[in-house]
C-alpha positions in Angstrom: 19.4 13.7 23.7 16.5 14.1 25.7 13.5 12.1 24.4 11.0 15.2 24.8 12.5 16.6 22.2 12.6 13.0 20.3 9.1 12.7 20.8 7.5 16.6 19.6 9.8 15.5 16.0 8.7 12.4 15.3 5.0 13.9 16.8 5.7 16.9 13.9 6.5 14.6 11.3 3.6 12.5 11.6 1.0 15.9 11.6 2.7 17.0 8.2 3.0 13.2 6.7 -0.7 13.2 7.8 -1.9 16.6 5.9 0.0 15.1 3.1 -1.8 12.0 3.0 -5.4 14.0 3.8 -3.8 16.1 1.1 -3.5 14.3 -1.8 -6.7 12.0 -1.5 -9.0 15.4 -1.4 -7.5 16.0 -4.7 -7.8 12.3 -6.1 -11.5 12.5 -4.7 -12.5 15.7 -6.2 -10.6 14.9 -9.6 -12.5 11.5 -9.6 -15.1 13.9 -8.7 -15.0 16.1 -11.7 -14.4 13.6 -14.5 -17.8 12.0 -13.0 -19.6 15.3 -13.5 -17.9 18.3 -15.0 -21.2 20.8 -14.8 -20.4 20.9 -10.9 -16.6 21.5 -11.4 -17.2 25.1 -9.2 -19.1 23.3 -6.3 -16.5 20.5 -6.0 -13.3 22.9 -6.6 -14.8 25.2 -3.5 -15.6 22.3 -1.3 -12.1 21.2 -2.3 -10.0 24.5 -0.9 -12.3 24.6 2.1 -11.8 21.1 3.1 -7.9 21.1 2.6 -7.8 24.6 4.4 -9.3 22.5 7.4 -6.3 19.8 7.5 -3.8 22.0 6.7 -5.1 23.7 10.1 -5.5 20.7 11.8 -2.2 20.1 10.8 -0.7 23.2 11.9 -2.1 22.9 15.0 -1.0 19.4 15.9 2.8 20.6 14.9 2.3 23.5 17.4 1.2 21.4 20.0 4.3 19.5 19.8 6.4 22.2 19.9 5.0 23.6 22.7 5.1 20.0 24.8 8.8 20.4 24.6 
């Protein structure tokens, strides 16, 4: 097996394990977040989407890019 191909999976796996992790601590933040102040449940929910939006790109992109190093 050519290690190229090693290499863009284990590259892959990382990105998604990555969002995952950048993932799940937005929502433990902005949870955290609420419970600390409920009245600005909107503002934190919207800066919530928006920022996981960003990694999950980020994240998208660095799986392309290993795809295409093959």
């Amino acid at each position: 097996m050519d290690l190229g191909v090693i290499g863009a999976a284990i590259g892959a796996g990382l990105a998604a394990i990555g969002a995952g992790i950048g993932i799940g601590r937005i929502g433990a933040s902005a949870m955290e977040a609420i419970g600390r102040q409920p009245e600005a449940t909107d503002k934190i929910r919207t800066n919530m989407i928006i920022i996981a939006a960003l990694v999950e790109g980020v994240a998208l992109f660095a799986v392309v890019i290993c795809f295409l190093a093959l």
